[in-house]
N, C-alpha and C positions, 0 to 999 in steps of 0.2 A: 882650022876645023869649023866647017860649019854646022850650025845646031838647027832644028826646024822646032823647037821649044824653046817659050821664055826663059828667063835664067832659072838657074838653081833655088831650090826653099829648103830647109832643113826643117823639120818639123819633129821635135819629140814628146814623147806621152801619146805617139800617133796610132794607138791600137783602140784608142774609145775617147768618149765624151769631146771637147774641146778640141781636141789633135787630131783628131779621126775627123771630125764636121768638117775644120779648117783645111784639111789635105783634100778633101771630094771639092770644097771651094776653089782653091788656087790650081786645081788639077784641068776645073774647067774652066780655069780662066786660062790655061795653056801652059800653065808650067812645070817644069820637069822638077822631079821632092825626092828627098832620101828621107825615108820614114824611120824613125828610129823609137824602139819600146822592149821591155821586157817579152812580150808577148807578141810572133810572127803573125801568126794566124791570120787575123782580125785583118791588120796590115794588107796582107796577099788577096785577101778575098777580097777589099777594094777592087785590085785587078786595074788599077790606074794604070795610064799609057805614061813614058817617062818614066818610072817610078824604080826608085830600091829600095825595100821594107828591108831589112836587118836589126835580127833579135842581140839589141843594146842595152846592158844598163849604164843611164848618164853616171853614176858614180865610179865608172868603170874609164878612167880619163883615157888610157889608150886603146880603148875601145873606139870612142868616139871621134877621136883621131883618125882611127883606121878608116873609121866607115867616112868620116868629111871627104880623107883624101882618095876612097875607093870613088865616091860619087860625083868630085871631080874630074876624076882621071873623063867617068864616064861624059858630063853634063856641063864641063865647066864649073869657072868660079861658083862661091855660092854669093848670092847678092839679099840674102835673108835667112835668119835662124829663127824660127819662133820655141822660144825654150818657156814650153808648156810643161814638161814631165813634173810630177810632184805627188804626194801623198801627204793626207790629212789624217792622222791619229789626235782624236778629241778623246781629252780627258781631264781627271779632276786633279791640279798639281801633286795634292799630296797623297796621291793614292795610283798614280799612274808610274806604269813601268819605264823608268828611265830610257831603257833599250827604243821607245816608242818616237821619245826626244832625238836620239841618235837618228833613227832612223830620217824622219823630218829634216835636221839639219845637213843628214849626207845629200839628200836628194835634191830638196827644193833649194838648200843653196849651194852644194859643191855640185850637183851635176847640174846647176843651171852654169856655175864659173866656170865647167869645165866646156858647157857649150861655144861660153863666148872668148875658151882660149883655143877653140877647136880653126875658131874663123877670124878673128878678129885681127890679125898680125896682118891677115890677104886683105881684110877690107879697107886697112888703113895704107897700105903698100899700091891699092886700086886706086885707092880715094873714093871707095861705091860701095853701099853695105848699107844692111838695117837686123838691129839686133831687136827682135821684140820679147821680152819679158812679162810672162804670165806671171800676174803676183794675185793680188785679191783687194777686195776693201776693209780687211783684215789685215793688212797693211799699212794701215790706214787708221784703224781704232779696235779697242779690244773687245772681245766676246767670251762668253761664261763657257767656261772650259777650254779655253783657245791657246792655254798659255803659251806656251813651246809653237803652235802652230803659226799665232801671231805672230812670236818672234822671230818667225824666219821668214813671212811674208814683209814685215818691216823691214827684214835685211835687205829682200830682194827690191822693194821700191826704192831702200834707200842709196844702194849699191846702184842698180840703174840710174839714178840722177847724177851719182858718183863720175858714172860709164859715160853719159850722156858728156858729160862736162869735157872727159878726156878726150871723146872722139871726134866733138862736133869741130876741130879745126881741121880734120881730117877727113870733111865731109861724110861720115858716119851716121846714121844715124840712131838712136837709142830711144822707142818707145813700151813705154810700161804699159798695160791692160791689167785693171785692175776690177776682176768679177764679183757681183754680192752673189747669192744664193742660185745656182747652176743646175740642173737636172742631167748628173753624171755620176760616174761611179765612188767619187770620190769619198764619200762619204761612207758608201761598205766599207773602206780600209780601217774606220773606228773598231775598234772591240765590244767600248764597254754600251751594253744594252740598251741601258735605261735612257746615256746620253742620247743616243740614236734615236730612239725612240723620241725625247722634247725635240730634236732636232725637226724631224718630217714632223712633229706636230706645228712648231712654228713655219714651216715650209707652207700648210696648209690650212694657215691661220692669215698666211696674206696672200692667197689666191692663188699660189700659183708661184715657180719661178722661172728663171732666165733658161731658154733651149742653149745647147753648145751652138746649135746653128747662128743662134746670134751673136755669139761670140765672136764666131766664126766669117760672120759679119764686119763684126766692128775692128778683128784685125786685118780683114782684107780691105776695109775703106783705110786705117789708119796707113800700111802698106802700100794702097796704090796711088796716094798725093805724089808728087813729084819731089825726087830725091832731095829737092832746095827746100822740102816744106817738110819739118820735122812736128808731126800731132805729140808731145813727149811724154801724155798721160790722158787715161780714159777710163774714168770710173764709172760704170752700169751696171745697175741695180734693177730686180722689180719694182715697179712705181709702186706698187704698198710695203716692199721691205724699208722700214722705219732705219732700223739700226745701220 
């Protein structure tokens, strides 16, 4: 079969912020993406050439199954997942609804593992593959009310360097991006008010933070090195975010 698009990109959390910037990125740079998110819509209206939006949730393992092997069938192997999908509930430990912690640890770390059991058996069977992992710099170190949040951002850096070790003999490769303060939706998904509130006050106490665009950036430079050249971590922050 011949294809007239670069290979496959799997991209999840692709209905806004980060997923949504990075699929208008590698769409113009010619490649064919299965978009995957709770939410069609957003997806469709893109209106990408190449493209399948299907309404997924990562925590939904044969879900994601389905759709890898639907978008193969269509595009070929996938030669990239960016397993962006996640949600942040910030809250104060002892006063926060447990159900919130669940929610955190299904998403950000079982539907990121169920991304990289979607593809990663093909990519090691090819010898060609790149898993990239959206984690944070809360990943990294702790923040006031973060608890449960951090702890699954810690999972997933820590887990990626885990990934990284196992695949790199198998020409794989396994990079982390890891974002300070982003200008996306992620932050609606809090409840509690007050948090929210110091939050965009700190946001607008150092000028300003990070566009998805740049994000979106920095996964498509780390992306396009050549498969010998693994970037295997990228922390970017606002130049005045301190923390």
């Amino acid at each position: 079969m011949t294809h007239t698009h670069k290979p496959l990109v799997v991209i999840t959390g692709a209905s806004s912020g980060i997923g949504l910037a990075t699929a208008k990125l590698l769409s113009s740079r010619g490649h064919a993406l299965l978009l995957l998110s709770r939410r069609l819509a957003p997806m469709q209206q893109l209106q990408l050439p190449n493209s399948l939006a299907l309404a997924v949730d990562v925590t939904d393992r044969a879900a994601v199954l389905a759709a890898v092997a639907e978008a193969e069938t269509r595009f070929g192997p996938v030669d990239a997942i960016i397993n962006n999908a996640g949600v942040m509930l910030l809250g104060n430990i002892a006063t926060q609804d447990p159900e919130q912690w669940d929610r955190m640890l299904d998403v950000n770390v079982g539907g990121l593992l169920n991304g990289i059991h979607a593809v990663a058996s093909g990519m090691v069977e090819r010898r060609q593959g790149t898993i990239i992992n959206v984690s944070s710099v809360a990943g990294r170190k702790a923040f006031p009310n973060h608890v449960a949040y951090v702890g699954t951002k810690f999972a997933v850096t820590g887990l990626s360097e885990n990934l990284r070790e196992e695949l790199a003999p198998s020409n794989v490769r396994v990079i982390t991006i890891e974002p300070g303060a982003v200008d996306t939706e992620l932050l609606s998904h809090t409840t509690d008010a007050a948090i929210k509130a110091g939050y965009n006050d700190w946001k607008q106490e150092m000028g300003g933070v990070l566009t998805a665009e740049t994000i979106a950036e920095t996964i498509g430079f780390a992306y396009g090195q050549p498969q010998s050249v693994c970037i295997r971590e990228i922390v970017v922050c606002a130049t005045r975010q301190q923390q």
